[in-house]
C-alpha positions in Angstrom: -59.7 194.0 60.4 -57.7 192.4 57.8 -60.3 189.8 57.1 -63.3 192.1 57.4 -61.5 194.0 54.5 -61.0 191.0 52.4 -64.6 190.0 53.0 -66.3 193.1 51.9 -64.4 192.9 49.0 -65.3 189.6 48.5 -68.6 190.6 48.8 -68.5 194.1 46.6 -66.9 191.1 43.7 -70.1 189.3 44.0 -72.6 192.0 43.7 -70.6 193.6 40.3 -71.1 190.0 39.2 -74.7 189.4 40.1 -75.6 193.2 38.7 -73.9 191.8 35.1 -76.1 188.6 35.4 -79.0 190.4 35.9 -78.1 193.4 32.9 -77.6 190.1 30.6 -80.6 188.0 31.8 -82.9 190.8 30.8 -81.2 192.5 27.9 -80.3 195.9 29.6 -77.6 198.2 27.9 -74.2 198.3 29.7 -74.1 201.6 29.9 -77.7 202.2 31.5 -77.0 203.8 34.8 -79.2 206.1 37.2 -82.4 204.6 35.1 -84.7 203.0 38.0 -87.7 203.2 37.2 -86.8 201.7 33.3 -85.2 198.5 35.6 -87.9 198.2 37.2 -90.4 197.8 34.1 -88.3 195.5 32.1 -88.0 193.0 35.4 -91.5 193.5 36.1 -92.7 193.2 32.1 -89.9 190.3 31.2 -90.1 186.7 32.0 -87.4 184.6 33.0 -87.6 181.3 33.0 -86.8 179.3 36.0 -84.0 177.1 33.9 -82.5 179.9 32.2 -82.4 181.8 35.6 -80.9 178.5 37.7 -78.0 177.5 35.0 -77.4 181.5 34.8 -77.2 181.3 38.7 -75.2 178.5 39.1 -71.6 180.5 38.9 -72.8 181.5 42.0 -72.8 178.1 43.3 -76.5 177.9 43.7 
């Protein structure tokens, strides 16, 4: 139980960290919460490039 525990958090650290990548890869505000549907058009309207994306990524070992 004690490593499931440790996992998820693992885990929960990763998404926080991914959600920040994504707010600065796209230029969202830090404060913008509960906001959906304005995600949604600035991903779908804004173009990252493939380099900028994989050396933004690569925290993440990827």
């Amino acid at each position: 139980c004690e490593i499931a525990n440790n996992l998820k958090k693992e885990l929960l650290g990763l998404l926080v960290k991914a959600k920040e990548l994504m707010w600065k890869l796209y230029g969202l505000p830090e404060d913008l919460t509960g906001q959906i549907y304005y995600v949604d058009y600035v991903i779908s309207n804004k173009n990252i490039k493939d380099k900028e994306f994989r050396e933004a990524t690569r925290a993440f070992g990827t």
